[in-house]
N, C-alpha and C positions, 0 to 999 in steps of 0.2 A: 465581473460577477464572481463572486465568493461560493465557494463549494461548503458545503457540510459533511461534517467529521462521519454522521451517518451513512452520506451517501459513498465515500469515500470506503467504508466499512463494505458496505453493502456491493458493492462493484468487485473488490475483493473478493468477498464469499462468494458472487458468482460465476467466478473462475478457477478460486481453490477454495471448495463446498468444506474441506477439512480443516480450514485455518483458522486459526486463535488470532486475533485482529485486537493489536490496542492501538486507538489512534487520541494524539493532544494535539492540541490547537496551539502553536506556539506563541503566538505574537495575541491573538484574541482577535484575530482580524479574518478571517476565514481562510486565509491563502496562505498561511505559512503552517505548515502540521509535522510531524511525527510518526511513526507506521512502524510497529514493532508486528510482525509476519512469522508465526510458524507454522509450517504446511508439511506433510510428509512427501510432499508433490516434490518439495526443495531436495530429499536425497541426493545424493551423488552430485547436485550442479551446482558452479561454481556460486561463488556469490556474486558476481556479475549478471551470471543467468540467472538468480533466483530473481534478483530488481530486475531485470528485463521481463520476469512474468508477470510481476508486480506491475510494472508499468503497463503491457501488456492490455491486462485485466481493466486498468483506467482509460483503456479505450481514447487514446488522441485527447484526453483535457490535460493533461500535463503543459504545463508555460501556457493555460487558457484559464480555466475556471480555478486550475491547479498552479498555484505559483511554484509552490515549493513542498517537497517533500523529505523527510528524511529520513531513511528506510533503516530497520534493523532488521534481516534475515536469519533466517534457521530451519533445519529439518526437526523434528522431535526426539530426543534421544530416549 
């Protein structure tokens, strides 16, 4: 079962209410996507722990409805 780029959005924002959320479909298949993330939430944490709240946020569908993600993180400068 394929995820939508919306919902994927939308899961995000209600974890970090401040993030500017671009997400692309890579493949055009619904499981392979893109996630560029800025959140002021991200300050000070690594970029390991920024994806870990990204992930997070996605609530256990990662390797389910989520095949594949490819995150780009940032605080806001």
């Amino acid at each position: 079962m394929a995820m939508q780029a919306s919902d994927i959005e939308r899961l995000i924002k209600e974890s970090l209410p401040d993030a500017m959320v671009q997400i692309q479909d890579l493949a055009g298949d619904g499981d392979h996507y893109s996630a560029t993330v800025v959140s002021s939430a991200f300050k000070g944490k690594s970029r390991v722990q920024q994806h870990q709240m990204v992930y997070a946020a996605l609530k256990g569908r990662m390797g389910g409805e989520l095949h594949a993600l490819a995150l780009t993180t940032s605080a806001p400068e």
